[in-house]
N, C-alpha and C positions, 0 to 999 in steps of 0.2 A: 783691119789688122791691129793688132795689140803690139803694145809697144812695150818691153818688159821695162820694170822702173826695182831698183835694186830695194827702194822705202817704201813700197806695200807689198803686199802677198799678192799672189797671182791673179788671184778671180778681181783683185781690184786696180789692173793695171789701164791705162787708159787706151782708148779707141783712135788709130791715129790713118791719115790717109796719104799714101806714097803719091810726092809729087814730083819726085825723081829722082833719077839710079845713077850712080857711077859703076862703069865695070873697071876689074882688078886689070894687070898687063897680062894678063890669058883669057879676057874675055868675059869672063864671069861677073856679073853684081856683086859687089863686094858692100857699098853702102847705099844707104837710100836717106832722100830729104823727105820726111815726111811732117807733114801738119796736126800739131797734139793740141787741142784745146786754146784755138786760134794764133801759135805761134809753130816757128819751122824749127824743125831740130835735125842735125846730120847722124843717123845710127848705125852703125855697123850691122847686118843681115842678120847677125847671129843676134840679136838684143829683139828680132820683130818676129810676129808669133803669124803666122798666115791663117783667117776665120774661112773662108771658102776660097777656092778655086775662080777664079774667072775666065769662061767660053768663051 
């Protein structure tokens, strides 16, 4: 998953892995703790770019 960073352009945002979800009061995922280049950061859903699907 890409993690949008507001200080590079897109094709050079970094690669980052969801290590966990909070959902919103309706349920929904609203943020996610994901790990960027060995530290944890909390982003909101809208900021993380999804590279495939997972079965």
């Amino acid at each position: 998953m890409h993690v949008c960073d507001e200080n590079s352009s897109r094709g050079h945002w970094p690669l980052g892995d969801v290590q966990e979800v909070s959902n919103g009061r309706h349920g929904l995922v609203r943020t996610c703790k994901v790990r960027v280049n060995g530290t944890e950061k909390v982003r909101p859903v809208t900021q993380l770019c999804v590279l495939e699907h997972a079965a």
